[in-house]
Structures are given as structure tokens and as C-alpha cells.
GUFI-206934 format. One record per residue (C-alpha): residue number from 1; residue in one letter; x, z, y. Coordinates in steps of 0.25 Angstrom, whole numbers. Last residue first. Example, Ala and Ser with C-alpha at 12.3 -4.5 7.8 and 13.67 -1.06 7.14 Angstrom:
BEGIN
+-----+----+-------+-------+-------+
|   i | aa |    xx |    zz |    yy |
+-----+----+-------+-------+-------+
|   2 |  S |    55 |    29 |    -4 |
|   1 |  A |    49 |    31 |   -18 |
+-----+----+-------+-------+-------+
This chain:
BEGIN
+-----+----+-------+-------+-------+
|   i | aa |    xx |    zz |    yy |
+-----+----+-------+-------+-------+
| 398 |  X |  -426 |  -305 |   177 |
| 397 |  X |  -419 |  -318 |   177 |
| 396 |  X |  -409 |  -310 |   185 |
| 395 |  X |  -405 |  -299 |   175 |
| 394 |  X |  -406 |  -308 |   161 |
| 393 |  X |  -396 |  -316 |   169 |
| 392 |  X |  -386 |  -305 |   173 |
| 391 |  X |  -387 |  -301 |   158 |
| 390 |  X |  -384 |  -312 |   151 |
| 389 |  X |  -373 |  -317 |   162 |
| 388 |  X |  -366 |  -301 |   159 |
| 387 |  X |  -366 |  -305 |   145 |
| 386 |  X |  -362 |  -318 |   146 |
| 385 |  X |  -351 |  -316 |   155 |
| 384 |  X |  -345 |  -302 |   145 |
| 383 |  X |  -347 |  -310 |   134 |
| 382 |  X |  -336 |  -319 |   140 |
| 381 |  X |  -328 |  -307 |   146 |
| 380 |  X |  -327 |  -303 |   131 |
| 379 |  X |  -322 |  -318 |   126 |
| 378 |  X |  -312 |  -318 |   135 |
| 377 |  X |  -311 |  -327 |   147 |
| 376 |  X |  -296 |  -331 |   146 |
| 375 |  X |  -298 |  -345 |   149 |
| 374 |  X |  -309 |  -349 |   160 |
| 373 |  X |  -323 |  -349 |   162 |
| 372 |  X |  -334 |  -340 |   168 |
| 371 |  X |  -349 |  -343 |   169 |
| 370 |  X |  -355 |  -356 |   178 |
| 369 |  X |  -368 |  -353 |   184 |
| 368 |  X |  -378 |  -364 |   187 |
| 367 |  X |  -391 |  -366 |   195 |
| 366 |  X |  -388 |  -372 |   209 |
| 365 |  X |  -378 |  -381 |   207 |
| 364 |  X |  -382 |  -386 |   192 |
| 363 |  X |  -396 |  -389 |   200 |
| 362 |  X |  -393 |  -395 |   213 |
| 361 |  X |  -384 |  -405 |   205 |
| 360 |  X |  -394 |  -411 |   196 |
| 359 |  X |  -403 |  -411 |   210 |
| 358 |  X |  -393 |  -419 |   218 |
| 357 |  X |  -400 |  -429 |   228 |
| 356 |  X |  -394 |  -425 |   241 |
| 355 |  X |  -382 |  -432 |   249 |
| 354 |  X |  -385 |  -429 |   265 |
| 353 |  X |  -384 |  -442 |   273 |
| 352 |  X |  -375 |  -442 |   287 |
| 351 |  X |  -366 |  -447 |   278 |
| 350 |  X |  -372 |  -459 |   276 |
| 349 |  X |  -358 |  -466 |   272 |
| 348 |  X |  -365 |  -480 |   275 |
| 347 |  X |  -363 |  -477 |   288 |
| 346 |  X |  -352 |  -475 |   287 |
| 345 |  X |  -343 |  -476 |   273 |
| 344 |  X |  -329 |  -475 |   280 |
| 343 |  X |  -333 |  -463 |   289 |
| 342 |  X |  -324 |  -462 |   302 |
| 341 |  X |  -331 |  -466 |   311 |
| 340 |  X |  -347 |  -461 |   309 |
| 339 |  X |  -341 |  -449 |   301 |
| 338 |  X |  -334 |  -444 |   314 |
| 337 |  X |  -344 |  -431 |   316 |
| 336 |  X |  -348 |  -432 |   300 |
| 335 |  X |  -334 |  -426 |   297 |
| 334 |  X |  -330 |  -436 |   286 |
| 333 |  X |  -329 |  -435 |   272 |
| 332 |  X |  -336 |  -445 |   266 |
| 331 |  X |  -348 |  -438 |   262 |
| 330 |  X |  -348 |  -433 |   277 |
| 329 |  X |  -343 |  -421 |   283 |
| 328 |  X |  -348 |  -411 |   291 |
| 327 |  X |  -362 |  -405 |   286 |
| 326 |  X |  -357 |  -411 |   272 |
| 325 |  X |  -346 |  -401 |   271 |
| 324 |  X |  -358 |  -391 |   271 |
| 323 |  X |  -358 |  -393 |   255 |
| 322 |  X |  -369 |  -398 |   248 |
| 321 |  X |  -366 |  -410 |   242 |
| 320 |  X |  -356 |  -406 |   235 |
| 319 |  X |  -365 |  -393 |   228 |
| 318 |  X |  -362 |  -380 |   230 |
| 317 |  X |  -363 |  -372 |   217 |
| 316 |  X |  -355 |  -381 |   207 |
| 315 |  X |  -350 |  -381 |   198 |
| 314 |  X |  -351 |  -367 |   199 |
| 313 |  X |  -341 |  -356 |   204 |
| 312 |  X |  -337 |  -344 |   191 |
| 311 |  X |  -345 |  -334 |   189 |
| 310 |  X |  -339 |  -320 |   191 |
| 309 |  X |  -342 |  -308 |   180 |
| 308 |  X |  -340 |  -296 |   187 |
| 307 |  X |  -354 |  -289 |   179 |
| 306 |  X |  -364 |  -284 |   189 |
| 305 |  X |  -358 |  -291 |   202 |
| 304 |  X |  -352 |  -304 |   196 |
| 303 |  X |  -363 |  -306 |   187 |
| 302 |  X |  -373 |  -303 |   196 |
| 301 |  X |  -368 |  -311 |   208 |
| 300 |  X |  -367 |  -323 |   198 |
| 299 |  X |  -381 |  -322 |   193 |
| 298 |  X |  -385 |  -318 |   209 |
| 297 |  X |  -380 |  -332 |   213 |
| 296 |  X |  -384 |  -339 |   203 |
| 295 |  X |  -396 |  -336 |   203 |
| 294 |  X |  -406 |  -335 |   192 |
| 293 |  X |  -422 |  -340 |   189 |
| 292 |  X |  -418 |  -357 |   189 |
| 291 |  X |  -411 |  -353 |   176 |
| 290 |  X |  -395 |  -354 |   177 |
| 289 |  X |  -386 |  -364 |   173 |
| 288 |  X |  -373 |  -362 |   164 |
| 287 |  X |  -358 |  -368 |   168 |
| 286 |  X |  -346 |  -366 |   161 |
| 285 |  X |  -335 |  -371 |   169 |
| 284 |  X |  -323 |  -377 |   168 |
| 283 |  X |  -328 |  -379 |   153 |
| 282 |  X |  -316 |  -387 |   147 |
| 281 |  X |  -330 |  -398 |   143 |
| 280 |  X |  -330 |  -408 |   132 |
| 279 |  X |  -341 |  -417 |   132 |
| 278 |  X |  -347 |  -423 |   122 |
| 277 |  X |  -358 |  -412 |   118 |
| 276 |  X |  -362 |  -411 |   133 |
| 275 |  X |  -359 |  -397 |   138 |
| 274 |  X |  -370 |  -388 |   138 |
| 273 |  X |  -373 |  -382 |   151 |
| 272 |  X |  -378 |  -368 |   149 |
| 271 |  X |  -394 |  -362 |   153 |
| 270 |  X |  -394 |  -348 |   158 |
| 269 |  X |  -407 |  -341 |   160 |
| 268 |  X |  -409 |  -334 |   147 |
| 267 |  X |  -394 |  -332 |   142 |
| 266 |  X |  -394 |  -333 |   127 |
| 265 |  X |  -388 |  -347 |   131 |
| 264 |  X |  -377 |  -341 |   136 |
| 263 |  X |  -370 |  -335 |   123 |
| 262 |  X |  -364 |  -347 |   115 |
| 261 |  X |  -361 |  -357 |   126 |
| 260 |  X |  -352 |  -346 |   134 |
| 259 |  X |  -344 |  -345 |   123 |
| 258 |  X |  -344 |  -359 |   120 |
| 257 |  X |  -337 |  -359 |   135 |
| 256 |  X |  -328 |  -349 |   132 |
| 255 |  X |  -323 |  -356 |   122 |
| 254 |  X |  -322 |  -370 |   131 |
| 253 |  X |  -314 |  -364 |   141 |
| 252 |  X |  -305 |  -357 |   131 |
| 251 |  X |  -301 |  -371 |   123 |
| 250 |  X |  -300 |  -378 |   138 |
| 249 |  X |  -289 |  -368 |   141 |
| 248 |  X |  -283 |  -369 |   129 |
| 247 |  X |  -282 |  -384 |   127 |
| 246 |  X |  -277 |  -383 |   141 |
| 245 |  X |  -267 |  -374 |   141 |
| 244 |  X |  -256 |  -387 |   140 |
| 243 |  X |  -264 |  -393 |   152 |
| 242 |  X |  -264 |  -379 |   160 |
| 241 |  X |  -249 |  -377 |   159 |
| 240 |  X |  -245 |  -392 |   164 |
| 239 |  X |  -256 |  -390 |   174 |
| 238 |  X |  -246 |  -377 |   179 |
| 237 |  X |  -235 |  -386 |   180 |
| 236 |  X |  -240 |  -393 |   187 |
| 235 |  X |  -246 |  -384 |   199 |
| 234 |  X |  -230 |  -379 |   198 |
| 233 |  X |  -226 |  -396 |   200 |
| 232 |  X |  -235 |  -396 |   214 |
| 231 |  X |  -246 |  -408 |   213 |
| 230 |  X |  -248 |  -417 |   223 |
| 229 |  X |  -258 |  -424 |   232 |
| 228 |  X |  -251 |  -425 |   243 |
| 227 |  X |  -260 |  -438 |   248 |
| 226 |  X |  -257 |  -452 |   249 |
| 225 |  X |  -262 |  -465 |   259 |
| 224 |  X |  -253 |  -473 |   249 |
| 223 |  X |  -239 |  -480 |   249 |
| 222 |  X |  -231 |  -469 |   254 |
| 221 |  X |  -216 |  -473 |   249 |
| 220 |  X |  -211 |  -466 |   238 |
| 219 |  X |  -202 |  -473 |   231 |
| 218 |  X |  -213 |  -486 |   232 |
| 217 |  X |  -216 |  -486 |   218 |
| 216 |  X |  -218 |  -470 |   220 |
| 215 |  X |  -229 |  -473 |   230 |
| 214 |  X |  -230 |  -460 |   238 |
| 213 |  X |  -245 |  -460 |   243 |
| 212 |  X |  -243 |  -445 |   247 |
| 211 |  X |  -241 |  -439 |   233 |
| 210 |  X |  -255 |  -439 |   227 |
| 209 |  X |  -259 |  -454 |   232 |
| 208 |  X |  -246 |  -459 |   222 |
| 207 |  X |  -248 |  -454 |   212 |
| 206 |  X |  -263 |  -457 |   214 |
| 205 |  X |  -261 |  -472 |   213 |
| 204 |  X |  -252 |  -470 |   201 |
| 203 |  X |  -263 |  -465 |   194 |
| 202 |  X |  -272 |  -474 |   196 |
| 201 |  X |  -264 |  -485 |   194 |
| 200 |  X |  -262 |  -479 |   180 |
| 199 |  X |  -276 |  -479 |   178 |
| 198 |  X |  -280 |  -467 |   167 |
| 197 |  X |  -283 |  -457 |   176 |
| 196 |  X |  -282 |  -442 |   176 |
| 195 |  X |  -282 |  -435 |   190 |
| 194 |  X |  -275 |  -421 |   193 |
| 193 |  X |  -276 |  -409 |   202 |
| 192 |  X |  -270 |  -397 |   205 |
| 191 |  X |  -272 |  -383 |   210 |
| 190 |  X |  -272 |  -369 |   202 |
| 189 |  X |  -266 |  -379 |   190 |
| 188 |  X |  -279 |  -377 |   183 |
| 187 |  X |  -284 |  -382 |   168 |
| 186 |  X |  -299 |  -379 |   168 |
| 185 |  X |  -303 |  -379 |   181 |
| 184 |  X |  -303 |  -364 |   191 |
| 183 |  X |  -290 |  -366 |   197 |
| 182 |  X |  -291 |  -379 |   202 |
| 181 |  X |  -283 |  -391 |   191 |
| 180 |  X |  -291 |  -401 |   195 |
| 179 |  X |  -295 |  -415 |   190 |
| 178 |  X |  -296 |  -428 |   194 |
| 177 |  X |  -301 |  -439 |   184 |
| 176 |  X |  -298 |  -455 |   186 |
| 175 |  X |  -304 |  -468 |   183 |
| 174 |  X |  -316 |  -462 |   174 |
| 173 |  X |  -316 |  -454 |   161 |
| 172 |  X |  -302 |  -448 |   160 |
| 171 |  X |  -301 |  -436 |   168 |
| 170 |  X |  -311 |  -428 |   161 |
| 169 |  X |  -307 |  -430 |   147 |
| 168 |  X |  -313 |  -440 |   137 |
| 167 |  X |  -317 |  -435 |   121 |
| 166 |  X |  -332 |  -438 |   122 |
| 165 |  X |  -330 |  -431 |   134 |
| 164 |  X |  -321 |  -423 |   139 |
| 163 |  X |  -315 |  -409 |   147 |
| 162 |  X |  -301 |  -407 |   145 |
| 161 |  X |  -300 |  -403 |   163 |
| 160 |  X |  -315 |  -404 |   168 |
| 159 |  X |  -318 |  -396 |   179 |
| 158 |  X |  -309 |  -405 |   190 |
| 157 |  X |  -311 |  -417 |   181 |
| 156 |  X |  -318 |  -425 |   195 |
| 155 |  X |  -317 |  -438 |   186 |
| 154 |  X |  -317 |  -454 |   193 |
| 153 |  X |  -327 |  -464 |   190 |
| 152 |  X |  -325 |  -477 |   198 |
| 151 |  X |  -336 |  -485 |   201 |
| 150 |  X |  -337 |  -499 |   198 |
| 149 |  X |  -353 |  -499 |   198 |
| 148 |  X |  -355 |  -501 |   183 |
| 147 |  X |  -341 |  -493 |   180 |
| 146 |  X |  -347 |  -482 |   187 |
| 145 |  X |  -360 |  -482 |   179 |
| 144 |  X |  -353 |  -482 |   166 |
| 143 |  X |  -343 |  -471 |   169 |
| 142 |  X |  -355 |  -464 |   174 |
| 141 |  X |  -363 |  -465 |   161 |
| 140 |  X |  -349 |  -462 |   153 |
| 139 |  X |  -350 |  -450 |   160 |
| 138 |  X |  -365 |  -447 |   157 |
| 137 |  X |  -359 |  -435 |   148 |
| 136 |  X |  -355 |  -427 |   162 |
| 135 |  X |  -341 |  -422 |   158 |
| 134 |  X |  -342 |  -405 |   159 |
| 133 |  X |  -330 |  -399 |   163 |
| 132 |  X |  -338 |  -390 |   175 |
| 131 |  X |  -342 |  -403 |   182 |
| 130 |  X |  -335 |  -413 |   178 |
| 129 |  X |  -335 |  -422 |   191 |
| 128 |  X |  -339 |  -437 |   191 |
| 127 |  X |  -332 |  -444 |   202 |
| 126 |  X |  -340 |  -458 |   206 |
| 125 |  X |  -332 |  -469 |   213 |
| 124 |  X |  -333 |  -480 |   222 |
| 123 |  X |  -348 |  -482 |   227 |
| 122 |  X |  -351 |  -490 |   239 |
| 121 |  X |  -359 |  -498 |   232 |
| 120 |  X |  -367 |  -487 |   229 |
| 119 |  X |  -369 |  -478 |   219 |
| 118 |  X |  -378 |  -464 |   221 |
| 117 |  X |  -390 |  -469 |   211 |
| 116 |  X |  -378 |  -469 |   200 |
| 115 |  X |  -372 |  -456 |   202 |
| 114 |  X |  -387 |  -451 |   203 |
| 113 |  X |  -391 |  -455 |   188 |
| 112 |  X |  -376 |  -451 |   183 |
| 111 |  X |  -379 |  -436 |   188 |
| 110 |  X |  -364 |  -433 |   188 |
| 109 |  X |  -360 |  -420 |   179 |
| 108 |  X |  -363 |  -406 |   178 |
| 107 |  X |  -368 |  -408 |   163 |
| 106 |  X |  -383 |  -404 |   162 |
| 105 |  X |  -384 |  -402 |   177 |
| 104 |  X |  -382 |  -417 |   178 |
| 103 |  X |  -375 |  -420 |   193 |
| 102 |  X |  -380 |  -429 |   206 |
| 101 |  X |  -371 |  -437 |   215 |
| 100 |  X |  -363 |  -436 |   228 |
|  99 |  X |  -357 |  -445 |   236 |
|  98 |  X |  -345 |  -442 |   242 |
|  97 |  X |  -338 |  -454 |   252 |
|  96 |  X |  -324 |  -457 |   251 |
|  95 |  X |  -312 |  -456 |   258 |
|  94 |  X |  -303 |  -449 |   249 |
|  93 |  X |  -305 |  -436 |   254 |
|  92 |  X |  -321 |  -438 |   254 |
|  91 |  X |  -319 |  -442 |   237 |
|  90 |  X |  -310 |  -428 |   237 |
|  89 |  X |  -319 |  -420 |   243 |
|  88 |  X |  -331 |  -424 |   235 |
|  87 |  X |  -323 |  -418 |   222 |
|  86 |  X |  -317 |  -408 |   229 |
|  85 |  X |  -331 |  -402 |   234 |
|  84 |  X |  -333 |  -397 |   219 |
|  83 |  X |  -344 |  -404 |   210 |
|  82 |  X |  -359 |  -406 |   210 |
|  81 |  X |  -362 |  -415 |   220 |
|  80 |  X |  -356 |  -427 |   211 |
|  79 |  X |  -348 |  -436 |   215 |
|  78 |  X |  -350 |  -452 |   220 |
|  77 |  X |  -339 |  -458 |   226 |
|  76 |  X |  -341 |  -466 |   239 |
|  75 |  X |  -332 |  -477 |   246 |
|  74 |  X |  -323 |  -477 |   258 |
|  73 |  X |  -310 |  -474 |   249 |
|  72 |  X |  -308 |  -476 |   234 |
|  71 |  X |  -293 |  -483 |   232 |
|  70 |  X |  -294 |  -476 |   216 |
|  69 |  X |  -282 |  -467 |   221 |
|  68 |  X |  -290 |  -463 |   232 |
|  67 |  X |  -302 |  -459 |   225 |
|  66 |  X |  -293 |  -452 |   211 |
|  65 |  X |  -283 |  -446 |   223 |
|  64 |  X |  -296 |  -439 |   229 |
|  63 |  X |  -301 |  -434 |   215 |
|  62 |  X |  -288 |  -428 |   212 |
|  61 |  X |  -286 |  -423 |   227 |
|  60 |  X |  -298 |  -414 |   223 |
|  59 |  X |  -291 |  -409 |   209 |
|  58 |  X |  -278 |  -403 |   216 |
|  57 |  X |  -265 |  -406 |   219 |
|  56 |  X |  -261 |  -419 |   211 |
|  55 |  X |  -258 |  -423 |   197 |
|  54 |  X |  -260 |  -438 |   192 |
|  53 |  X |  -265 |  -440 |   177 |
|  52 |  X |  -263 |  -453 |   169 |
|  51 |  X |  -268 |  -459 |   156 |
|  50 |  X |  -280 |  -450 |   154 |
|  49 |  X |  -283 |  -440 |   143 |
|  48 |  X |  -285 |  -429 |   149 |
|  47 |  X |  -274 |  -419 |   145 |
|  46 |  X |  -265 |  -431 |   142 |
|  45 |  X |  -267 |  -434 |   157 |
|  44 |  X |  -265 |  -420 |   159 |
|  43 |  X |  -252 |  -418 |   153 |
|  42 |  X |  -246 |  -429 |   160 |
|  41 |  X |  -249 |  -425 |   173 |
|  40 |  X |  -245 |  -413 |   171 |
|  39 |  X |  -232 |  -417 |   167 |
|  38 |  X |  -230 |  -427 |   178 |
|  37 |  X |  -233 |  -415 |   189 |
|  36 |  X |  -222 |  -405 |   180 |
|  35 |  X |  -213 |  -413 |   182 |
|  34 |  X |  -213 |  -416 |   196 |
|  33 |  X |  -225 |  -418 |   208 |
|  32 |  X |  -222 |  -407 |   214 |
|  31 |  X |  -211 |  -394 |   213 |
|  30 |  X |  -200 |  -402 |   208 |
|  29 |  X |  -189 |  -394 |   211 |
|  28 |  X |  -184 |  -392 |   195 |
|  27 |  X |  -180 |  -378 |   196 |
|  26 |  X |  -193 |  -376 |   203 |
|  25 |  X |  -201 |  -382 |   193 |
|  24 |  X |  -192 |  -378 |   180 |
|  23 |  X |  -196 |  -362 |   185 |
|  22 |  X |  -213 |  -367 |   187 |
|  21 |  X |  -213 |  -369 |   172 |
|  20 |  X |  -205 |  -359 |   167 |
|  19 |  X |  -215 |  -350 |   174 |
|  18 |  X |  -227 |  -360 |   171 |
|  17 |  X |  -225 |  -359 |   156 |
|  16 |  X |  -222 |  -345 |   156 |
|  15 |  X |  -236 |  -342 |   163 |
|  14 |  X |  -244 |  -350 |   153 |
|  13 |  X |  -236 |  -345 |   140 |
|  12 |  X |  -242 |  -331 |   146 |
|  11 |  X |  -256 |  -335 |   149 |
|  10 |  X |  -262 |  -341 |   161 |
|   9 |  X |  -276 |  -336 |   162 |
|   8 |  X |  -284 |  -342 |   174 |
|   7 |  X |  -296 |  -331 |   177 |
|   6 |  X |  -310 |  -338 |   183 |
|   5 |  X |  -321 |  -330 |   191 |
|   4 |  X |  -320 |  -317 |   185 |
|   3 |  X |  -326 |  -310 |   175 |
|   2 |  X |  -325 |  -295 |   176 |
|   1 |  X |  -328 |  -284 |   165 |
+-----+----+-------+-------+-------+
């Protein structure tokens, strides 16, 4: 039996829906930014739960048009280490400085202690990434702190489509959330990408960023420093599908999740996150950690070589903050050779300074697996993981 890496079933009412679909697009000639765009949107601000939702071309120029939109420029937002390059990408695109925090191996999320240390008065913004679906409980610790220091609190929701807590999605817990519809998230358009906010200004603002600064009080005239941020009508369509499968999609994410909850504490060597009891998690991944005694590297090898069972990437691996980038750009995204001119924080930027000081971080980086998850997993191929991680286990501890 073979595992792989991810599979994205599309099942017969799926494919006729997107076939009649994509036929009234090209008889209508709208192919961006038409019917099916507002449609979308719609959907998924009902979806979240949020006033307004604004589609654009993928989940990194979400978080950038969130900055911009906010007038954020020449200031420092803090991030987690421990998250995808996009996220610190998209602060150093907007013209910002990345400063990176510490993260709670028992959620995945923000180490509030070290957010709060890292704060300084040149401070705009703190983004506070769901890590593999998960909503850090100390939310509403953050939200407090940030509101303390005039902060603004903005979601990175790429792992975390219907995921809530105490009953509040993702995306509506700060001034803005920005998701992503990649191939590997939860609800996927192949690419894509949305921000939920309940300010009407807002919104409007990144209207009007996302399509070339185009002011549509103005008929059009460029009123803004803009981008083309915009989202193709087929790339639509195809979130219009996903959002009326979600409450499916969600439903077989989080069975196959109890599944793995039931079997893999037998385990010896394996240790499972467990889920805060008030949140809600869609499960983009399910991640377990390892004992101190196996590595990951040869437990991975193992499975895929002995038994074609394939792992899918951590959350993460690499941390930020440890990326080679840094060797040739600084935090705010300057080639260090012209930094001293060009850098808007210098020379208070210190880019010349390593970050360090992430030991929460360090550890879910270095010491945790995540096990296959997607719909259309049966429940064979399921025993067929566990079995075949029961065994590669027992092995190497040995």
C-alpha cells in the first residue's frame, strides 16, 4: 500500500459544477474580478463570520495588502519564527521590519511572554499565525496586550479555514485575517487568497490596492501606490465549490483526526498535541512529537522506504530566522551592501544583529512529525499509518 503526500478528491457533482461553471464564464467574457469574484467573497465572509472578505491572488499578498491597507510602513511587526517565509515576506514587501518572536510547543502558537519583551515603540503590529489550525488560547491575552500598546492584531488564517474558538473563526479575531487557498490548506483554489475584516474602510482600501490603486469613486483613476493583486474568475469559481464542500471537507479532516487520537497513544515514543478543549481545529495538520531517542529524518526515510507511507512537510522544519536569506538581506528587506542608504529604520534597524532567543520554537521545529491528512483517506490506509508508524518506531528505539 502506498501513502502519499496529499491527494485532492474532487467528486463527480464537484466536476459537473465546475464544467458548467467555467462554460457561463467564457460565454460571459469576465474572466477576473466578475461574478463569480463577488460570489466568493461573499460566501466566505458568511463562512467566517466577518462583515466583509476581499479576494486576491494568493495568501502572501493577503498579509501584505492587510500592512498597506492599515498605512503600516517604516515600523516593525512582530511574527512568529515559526511559520512559512510568506508570512515575514509580506511584512518586508510592505516596508516594514520583521521581528521575530518565540512559540508554545503545547499549541503552536505566539509565546505571549516573548511577544511582550520584543515591543518597542517602534512597534506597529503583531500577526499571530495558526499554526497547523490550531488558535493559541492566550488569544485574548494578546488581544489585550495589543490593545494596551496600540497595536494592531492582524491573523496569518493560511492553516486555519473553520477553525474557532469559544465559537469565533480565524479571520475575525483582530482587524484583519488573511488566508490562503494553496493546494495543500484546507479549502484550496490551487492559488488564491482572501482577507476578512469587519472595517468597511478597510476593505474598501484593499479594493482598491489589489487592483492597481484604481479608486472606483474616481471611475478608475489611480489614486494609490497599488498592486495586481487580483483574482481570476475560474480561481473563483473554484472557491465557490470548496466553500459549499466545506462542512464536508472539515467533517473528514476532523474524523480522521479522532482516528489518529484513539490509536497513537499506544505508541511508545510518540507524544500528540491535544487540542485545547475550546478550540476548534479543521486539522491542516496533525502533528505528533517525537522522543529525544528517534529522528526524524530516518523515521520518515523508513516509513517511505519500508512501507511507502509519505509524511507530509512540518510546521515547520526550517525556522524563519534561520534562513540564508538573512546572510544578504536585512529584517527589512534590504540587500545589506545598500542597507546604510536605503534602510528606513537605520541605524536603529540593527540589522547587522542576528535574532536568537527562540527555545519553544527550537524545540517543536526539531522534534515533531506530522501524519497524513486530507479527505478521501480510508479507514484501511489509516490502520495501515499507524501500524506501519507502530512498527518503524518500536524498530528505531530499539
Amino acid at each position: 500500500m502506498k501513502i502519499p503526500i496529499l491527494k485532492i478528491p474532487f467528486y463527480e457533482e464537484d466536476l459537473n459544477f465546475i464544467k458548467a461553471g467555467v462554460e457561463t464564464i467564457l460565454a460571459s467574457g469576465e474572466l477576473t474580478m466578475g461574478r463569480c469574484t463577488g460570489q466568493f467573497e461573499e460566501q466566505f465572509a458568511d463562512f467566517v463570520g466577518s462583515r466583509f472578505a476581499v479576494a486576491c491572488s494568493n495568501g502572501t499578498a493577503a498579509l501584505e495588502l492587510i500592512l498597506r491597507g492599515l498605512g503600516i510602513e517604516g515600523r516593525e511587526i512582530i511574527i512568529p519564527t515559526n511559520t512559512f517565509m510568506a508570512t515575514p515576506l509580506a511584512v518586508m514587501h510592505s516596508g516594514n521590519r520583521v521581528v521575530f518572536a518565540d512559540s508554545e510547543p503545547a499549541t503552536l502558537g505566539l509565546d505571549i511572554d516573548d511577544v511582550e519583551r520584543r515591543v518597542t515603540d517602534r512597534t506597529a503590529g503583531v500577526i499571530l499565525v495558526h499554526v497547523g489550525g490550531i488558535i493559541t488560547p492566550a488569544v485574548e491575552r494578546l488581544r489585550r496586550l495589543c490593545d494596551e500598546k496600540r497595536l494592531y492584531l492582524i491573523e496569518d488564517c493560511a492553516h486555519a479555514h473553520g477553525s474557532a474558538i469559544d465559537g469565533k473563526h480565524a479571520g475575525t479575531l483582530g482587524v484583519a485575517g488573511a488566508f490562503s487557498f494553496f493546494p495543500t490548506k484546507v479549502l484550496t483554489t490551487g492559488e488564491g487568497g482572501m482577507v476578512t475584516t469587519d472595517s468597511e474602510s478597510l476593505a474598501r482600501q484593499l479594493r482598491i490596492l489589489r487592483n492597481h490603486g484604481k479608486d472606483p469613486e474616481l471611475e478608475g483613476r489611480i489614486s494609490e501606490f497599488g498592486n495586481n493583486h487580483r483574482m481570476s474568475e475560474v480561481t473563483a469559481l473554484f472557491g465557490i465549490q470548496q466553500v459549499k464542500q466545506a462542512h464536508r471537507i472539515i467533517t473528514e479532516r476532523r474524523n480522521i483526526a479522532k482516528f489518529y487520537d484513539s490509536f497513537l497513544d499506544a505508541i511508545m515514543g510518540l507524544h500528540r498535541l491535544k487540542v485545547p478543549e475550546k478550540v476548534f481545529t479543521t486539522y491542516y495538520k496533525y502533528p505528533v512529537y517525537l522522543s529525544d531517542d528517534v529522528q526524524r529524518s530516518e523515521l520518515k526515510s523508513a516509513l517511505k522506504k519500508r512501507h511507502g507511507v509519505m509524511l507530509t512537510g512540518e510546521v515547520y522544519a526550517n525556522l524563519c530566522h534561520s534562513e540564508p536569506l538573512w546572510q544578504h538581506y536585512t529584517y527589512c528587506g534590504r540587500t545589506r551592501s545598500t542597507a546604510a542608504d536605503f534602510c528606513t529604520l537605520s541605524p536603529k534597524c540593527g540589522c547587522g544583529q542576528p535574532q536568537t532567543g527562540f527555545p519553544g520554537a527550537e524545540y517543536i521545529s526539531r522534534q515533531h512529525i506530522c501524519l497524513p491528512l486530507y479527505p478521501g483517506l480510508k479507514p484501511a490506509e489509516l490502520e495501515y499509518v499507524v501500524d506501519s508508524l507502530a512498527t518503524e518506531m518500536k524498530r528505531l528505539r530499539k
